[in-house]
VEXFIBA-133664 format. One record per residue (C-alpha): residue in three letters; x, y, z. Coordinates in steps of 0.1 Angstrom, whole numbers, plus 5000, padded with zeros to 4 digits. Layout:
BEGIN
alaXYZ/...
END
This chain:
BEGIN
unk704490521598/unk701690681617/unk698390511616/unk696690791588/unk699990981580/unk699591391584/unk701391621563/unk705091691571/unk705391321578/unk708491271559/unk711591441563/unk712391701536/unk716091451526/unk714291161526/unk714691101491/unk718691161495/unk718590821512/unk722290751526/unk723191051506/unk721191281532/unk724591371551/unk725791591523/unk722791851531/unk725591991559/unk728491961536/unk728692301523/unk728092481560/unk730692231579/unk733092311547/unk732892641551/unk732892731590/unk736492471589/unk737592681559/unk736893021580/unk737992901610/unk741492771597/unk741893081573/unk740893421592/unk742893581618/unk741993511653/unk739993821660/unk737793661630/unk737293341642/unk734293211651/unk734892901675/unk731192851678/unk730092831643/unk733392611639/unk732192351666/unk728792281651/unk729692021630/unk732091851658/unk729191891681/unk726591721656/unk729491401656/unk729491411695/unk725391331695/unk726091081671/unk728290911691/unk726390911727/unk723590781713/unk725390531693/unk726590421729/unk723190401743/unk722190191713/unk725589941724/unk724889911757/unk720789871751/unk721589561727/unk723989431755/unk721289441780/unk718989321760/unk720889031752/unk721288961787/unk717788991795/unk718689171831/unk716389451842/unk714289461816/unk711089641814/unk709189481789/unk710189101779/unk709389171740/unk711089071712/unk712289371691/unk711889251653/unk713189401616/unk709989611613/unk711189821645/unk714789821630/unk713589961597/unk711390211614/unk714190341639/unk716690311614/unk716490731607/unk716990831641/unk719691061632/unk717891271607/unk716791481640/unk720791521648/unk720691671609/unk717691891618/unk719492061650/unk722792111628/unk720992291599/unk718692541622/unk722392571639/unk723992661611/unk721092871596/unk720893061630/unk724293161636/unk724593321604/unk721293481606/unk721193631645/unk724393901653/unk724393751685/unk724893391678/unk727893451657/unk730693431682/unk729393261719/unk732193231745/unk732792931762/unk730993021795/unk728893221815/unk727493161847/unk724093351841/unk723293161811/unk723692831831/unk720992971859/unk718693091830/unk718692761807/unk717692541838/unk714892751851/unk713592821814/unk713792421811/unk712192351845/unk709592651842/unk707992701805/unk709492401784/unk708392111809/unk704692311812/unk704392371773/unk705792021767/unk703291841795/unk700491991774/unk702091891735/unk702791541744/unk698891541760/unk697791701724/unk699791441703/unk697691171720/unk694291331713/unk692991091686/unk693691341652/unk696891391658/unk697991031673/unk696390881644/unk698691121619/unk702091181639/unk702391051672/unk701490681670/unk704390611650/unk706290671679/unk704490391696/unk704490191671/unk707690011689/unk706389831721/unk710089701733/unk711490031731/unk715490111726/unk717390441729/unk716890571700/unk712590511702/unk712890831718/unk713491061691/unk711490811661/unk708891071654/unk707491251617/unk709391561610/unk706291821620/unk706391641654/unk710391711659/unk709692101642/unk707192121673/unk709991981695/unk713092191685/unk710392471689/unk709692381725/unk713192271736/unk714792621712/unk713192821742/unk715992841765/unk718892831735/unk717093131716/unk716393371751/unk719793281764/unk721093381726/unk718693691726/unk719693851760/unk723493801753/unk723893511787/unk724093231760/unk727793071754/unk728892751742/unk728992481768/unk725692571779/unk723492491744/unk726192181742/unk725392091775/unk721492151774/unk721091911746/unk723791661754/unk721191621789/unk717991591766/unk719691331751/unk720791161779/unk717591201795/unk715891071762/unk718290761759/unk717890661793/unk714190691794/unk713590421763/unk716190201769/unk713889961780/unk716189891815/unk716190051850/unk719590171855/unk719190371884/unk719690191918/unk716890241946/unk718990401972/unk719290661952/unk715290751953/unk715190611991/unk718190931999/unk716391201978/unk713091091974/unk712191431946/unk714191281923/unk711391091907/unk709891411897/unk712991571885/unk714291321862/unk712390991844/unk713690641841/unk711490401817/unk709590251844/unk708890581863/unk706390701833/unk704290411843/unk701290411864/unk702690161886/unk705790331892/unk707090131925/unk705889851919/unk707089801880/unk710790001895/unk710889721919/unk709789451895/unk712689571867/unk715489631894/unk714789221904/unk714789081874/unk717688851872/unk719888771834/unk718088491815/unk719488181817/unk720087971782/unk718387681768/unk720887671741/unk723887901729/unk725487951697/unk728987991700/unk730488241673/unk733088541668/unk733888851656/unk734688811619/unk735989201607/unk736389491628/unk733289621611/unk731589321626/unk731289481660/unk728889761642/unk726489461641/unk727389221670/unk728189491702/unk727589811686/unk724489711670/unk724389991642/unk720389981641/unk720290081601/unk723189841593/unk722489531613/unk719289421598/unk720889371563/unk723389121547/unk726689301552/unk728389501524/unk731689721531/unk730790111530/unk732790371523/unk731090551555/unk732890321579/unk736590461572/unk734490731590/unk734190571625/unk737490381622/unk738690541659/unk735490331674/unk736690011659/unk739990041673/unk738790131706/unk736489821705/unk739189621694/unk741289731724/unk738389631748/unk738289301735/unk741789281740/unk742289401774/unk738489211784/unk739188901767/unk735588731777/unk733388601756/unk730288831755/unk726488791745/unk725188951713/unk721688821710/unk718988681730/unk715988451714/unk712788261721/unk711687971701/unk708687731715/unk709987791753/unk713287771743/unk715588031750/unk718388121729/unk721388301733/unk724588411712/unk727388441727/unk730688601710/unk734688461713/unk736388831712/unk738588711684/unk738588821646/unk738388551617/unk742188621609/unk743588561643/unk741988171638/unk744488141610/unk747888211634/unk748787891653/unk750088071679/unk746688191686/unk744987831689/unk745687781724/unk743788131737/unk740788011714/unk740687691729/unk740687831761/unk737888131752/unk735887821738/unk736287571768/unk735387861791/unk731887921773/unk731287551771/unk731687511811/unk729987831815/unk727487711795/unk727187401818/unk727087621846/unk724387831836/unk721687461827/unk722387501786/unk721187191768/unk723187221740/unk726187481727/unk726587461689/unk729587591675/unk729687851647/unk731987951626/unk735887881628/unk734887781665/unk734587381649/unk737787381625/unk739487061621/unk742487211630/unk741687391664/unk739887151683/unk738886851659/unk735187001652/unk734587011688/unk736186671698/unk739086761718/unk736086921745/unk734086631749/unk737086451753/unk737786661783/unk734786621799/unk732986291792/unk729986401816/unk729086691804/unk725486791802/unk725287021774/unk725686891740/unk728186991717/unk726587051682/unk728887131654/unk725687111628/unk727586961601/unk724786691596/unk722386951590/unk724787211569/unk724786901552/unk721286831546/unk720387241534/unk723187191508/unk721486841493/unk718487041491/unk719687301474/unk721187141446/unk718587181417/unk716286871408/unk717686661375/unk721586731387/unk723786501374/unk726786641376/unk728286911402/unk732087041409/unk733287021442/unk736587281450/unk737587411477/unk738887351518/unk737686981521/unk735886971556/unk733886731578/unk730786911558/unk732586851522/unk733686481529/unk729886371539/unk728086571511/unk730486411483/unk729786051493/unk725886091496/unk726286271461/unk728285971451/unk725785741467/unk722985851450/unk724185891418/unk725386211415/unk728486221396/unk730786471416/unk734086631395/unk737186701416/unk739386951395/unk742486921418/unk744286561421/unk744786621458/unk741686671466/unk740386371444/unk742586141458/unk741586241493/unk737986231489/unk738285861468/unk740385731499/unk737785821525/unk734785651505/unk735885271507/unk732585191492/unk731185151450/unk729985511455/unk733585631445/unk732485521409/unk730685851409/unk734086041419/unk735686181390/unk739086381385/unk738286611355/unk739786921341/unk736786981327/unk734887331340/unk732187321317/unk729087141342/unk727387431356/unk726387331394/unk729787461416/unk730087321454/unk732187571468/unk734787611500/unk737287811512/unk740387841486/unk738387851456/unk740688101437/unk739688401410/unk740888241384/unk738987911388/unk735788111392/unk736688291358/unk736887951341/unk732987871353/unk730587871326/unk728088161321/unk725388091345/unk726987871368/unk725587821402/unk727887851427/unk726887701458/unk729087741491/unk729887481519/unk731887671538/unk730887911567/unk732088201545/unk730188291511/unk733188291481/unk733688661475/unk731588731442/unk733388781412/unk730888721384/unk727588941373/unk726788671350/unk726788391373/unk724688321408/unk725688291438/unk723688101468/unk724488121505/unk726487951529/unk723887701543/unk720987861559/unk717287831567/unk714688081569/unk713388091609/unk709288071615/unk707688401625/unk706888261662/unk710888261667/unk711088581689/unk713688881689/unk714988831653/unk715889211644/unk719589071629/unk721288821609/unk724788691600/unk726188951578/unk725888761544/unk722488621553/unk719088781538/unk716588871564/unk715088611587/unk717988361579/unk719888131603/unk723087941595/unk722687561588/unk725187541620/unk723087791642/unk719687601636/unk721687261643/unk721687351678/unk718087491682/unk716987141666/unk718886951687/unk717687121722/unk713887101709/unk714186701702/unk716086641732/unk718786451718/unk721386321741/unk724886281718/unk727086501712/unk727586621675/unk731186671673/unk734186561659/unk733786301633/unk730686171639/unk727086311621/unk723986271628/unk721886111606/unk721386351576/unk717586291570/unk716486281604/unk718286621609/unk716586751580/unk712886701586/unk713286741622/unk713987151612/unk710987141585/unk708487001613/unk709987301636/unk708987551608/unk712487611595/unk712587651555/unk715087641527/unk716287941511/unk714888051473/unk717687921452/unk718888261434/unk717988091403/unk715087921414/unk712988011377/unk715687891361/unk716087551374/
END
């Protein structure tokens, strides 16, 4: 929002929220009805490729936005080194209400001007007419509006909310009120309306001219110099006929130079995770700005973009490299995330264990390579089954330098302090893990009596004890205490037997899929990150804002105490240690969802 908003600051659909789409239902209905249903002679192929056109801008800055998130994760020729944060993502997150804006007037003015009803495909006169209109009068009038947008009255009330973002992406470029983008369509409508007017207008020529101020647009925020020097040593003039985000500063050569040097970041740490869902790469590669700032909820809107997911999913296939999704900075540590291209269901099939392993012992040594202090391992990187919770690699190589953190001492430690105060009972069910075995027996150990409901998994848990704790283990049939510790195979129907207002509490990576209004459900372990860590504009899908698995901060913890053991296989660190070593780092436990209650 601008400093002292101006009127016309909202858009008009605002209120529509995610609804706001349906505002070009009716005319993209109709032009495929006519355009399916009318004879030939009738047809009007340009009204009919509006609406496909509208999907194509969509899409190319969706790719910008990819590849800007890529880059920034890597760090390499950047512009400006700041962290982008959820405020920027929330502001950006409309920056296709200006694609909805070009499709209505579209609409609107091929059913209002004769002329505009039927384009053809080409014509060379309208070519030569849109670039000298758009190098002539649109790049004079638009010199002088962007000068009168940062006199003081109107940058105070429009334009200042477009620099409100300092680490500028893509899409920054078109994250303006909507009398600022009426002024622009006006400007940039010159050449599209004359060419329209004198009867030289056609179809790829408006597709064309926009598709460029787009591009141009895209390329000019991204906040990375893309374009090679040689290219301005041969033609020289081509500063002045094109911009890149470091020619619109004073310094031009110098910051060109600067950005073109700038080498990828090297890690302190990386987090080692994976692709859960296909709709996972809208918030790891793609980086959907509007969707990857919240905890993650299936829409009905991504059936729409199903034919990106598979083409993703192809790329991972045939590329087959682990990638980086994120880049952080916490007190001169820096933090990367890099991603195994596998899905979470492809960690199930055995056959598939050897590739992981491989995809995993590749990052680690990379990892080495690149002067990492530690690698923690998230998700179903650290499953017992795949590689012994990160065992069977420092078994491999003893003299390694980077640390392999599998967290579990601290995943441990969030879910001890999340149990309510005055517990005396609690129901452990589910997978039992590294995580599961140590949090029963300190349970046990101080006090706590801990109810197994399946004999297996009582049986299991009372053999590794071998201490007077297993007093406290209990085999009981009995659903009735209200305090649930939850893993993976926790089934519908034992969530159906839980008493009203249970509390169910995961130790698994995954939360249990919610099946009960009248019950609350907490988070996989996770931490709320300190302000001063840099560059947090995501999250783990199931994760409120600001929130960092148990696992994830593990390895953070571990690089900023300089501790010199691994944390793998099935040895922990010690639990209390752990746990006020994050709190004196600034990392704080999650608001129980029942925390009045309690």
């Amino acid at each position: 929002m601008a400093t002292k908003p101006g009127i016309l600051t909202d858009w008009p659909w605002t209120p529509l929220g995610r609804f706001k789409y349906v505002i070009l239902a009716p005319w993209a209905i109709h032009s495929t009805y006519s355009f399916i249903v009318k004879d030939k002679s009738e047809r009007s192929l340009s009204l009919f490729l509006i609406f496909p056109f509208l999907l194509w801008r969509m899409l190319h800055n969706q790719i910008w936005i990819s590849l800007s998130r890529y880059w920034t994760a890597k760090g390499k020729n950047s512009i400006v080194d700041k962290s982008i944060e959820f405020e920027q993502v929330d502001r950006e997150s409309n920056w296709d209400d200006q694609i909805l804006l070009s499709g209505a007037l579209f609409y609107v003015g091929s059913k209002t001007l004769t002329q505009a009803e039927n384009l053809p495909l080409w014509r060379t006169d309208g070519v030569i007419m849109t670039i000298l209109l758009h190098s002539g009068p649109v790049e004079f009038l638009y010199y002088w509006l962007h000068r009168a947008l940062h006199h003081h009255y109107l940058y105070s009330r429009y334009h200042s909310h477009h620099h409100s973002s300092i680490a500028t992406e893509p899409i920054t470029s078109v994250i303006h009120p909507f009398a600022e983008h009426i002024a622009y369509f006006a400007l940039f409508s010159i050449p599209m309306l004359t060419t329209i007017l004198t009867d030289t207008a056609y179809i790829a020529s408006i597709a064309g001219y926009l598709t460029y101020i787009d591009f141009m647009n895209n390329m000019g925020h991204c906040n990375h110099e893309l374009i090679p020097k040689w290219l301005f040593s041969i033609f020289p003039p081509l500063k002045y006929l094109m911009y890149t985000p470091s020619t619109m500063d004073k310094s031009t050569d110098e910051l060109y130079e600067i950005s073109l040097k700038r080498e990828a970041e090297l890690p302190d740490v990386v987090h080692l995770t994976h692709l859960t869902t296909p709709e996972s790469i809208y918030h790891l590669r793609l980086g959907f700005a509007s969707l990857a700032s919240k905890p993650y909820t299936s829409k009905w809107y991504f059936s729409l973009i199903w034919p990106m997911t598979l083409w993703s999913m192809m790329l991972n296939w045939l590329y087959g490299r682990t990638f980086i999704a994120e880049r952080h900075r916490f007190n001169k540590l820096r933090i990367q995330s890099w991603v195994i291209p596998k899905y979470k269901i492809q960690y199930f099939l055995q056959y598939q264990n050897e590739t992981i392993n491989s995809l995993i012992e590749e990052a680690i040594l990379e990892a080495e390579e690149r002067g990492a202090k530690v690698l923690s391992l998230g998700l179903l990187n650290q499953e017992e089954e795949l590689n012994r919770y990160g065992e069977l690699y420092a078994e491999r190589y003893p003299k390694l330098n980077v640390k392999v953190v599998d967290g579990s001492s601290l995943a441990v430690a969030v879910l001890l302090n999340s149990i309510p105060r005055g517990t005396t009972q609690v129901v452990l069910r589910g997978k039992l893990t590294k995580v599961a075995y140590a949090l029963a027996f300190t349970l046990c150990q101080r006090g706590i009596k801990v109810l197994t409901i399946l004999e297996d998994e009582f049986l299991k848990l009372n053999k590794s004890f071998n201490t007077n704790s297993e007093s406290n283990l209990i085999f009981s049939a009995s659903y009735s205490q209200k305090i649930w510790l939850v893993g993976d195979g926790l089934d519908e129907e034992e969530q159906l037997k839980a008493p009203k207002e249970t509390l169910f509490i995961p130790f698994s990576q995954f939360p249990p899929k919610k099946l009960r209004k009248d019950c609350y459900y907490h988070s996989p372990p996770a931490m709320v990150t300190p302000r001063s860590l840099e560059n947090m504009h995501s999250c783990e899908n199931w994760l409120p804002r600001r929130a960092m698995s148990a696992w994830r901060i593990a390895g953070i913890v571990h690089a900023l105490e300089g501790w010199s053991e691994h944390e793998c296989g099935y040895t922990m660190s010690n639990i209390e240690k752990v746990w006020q070593a994050s709190l004196q780092h600034g990392f704080q436990p999650l608001l129980l969802p029942t925390e009045s209650k309690y």
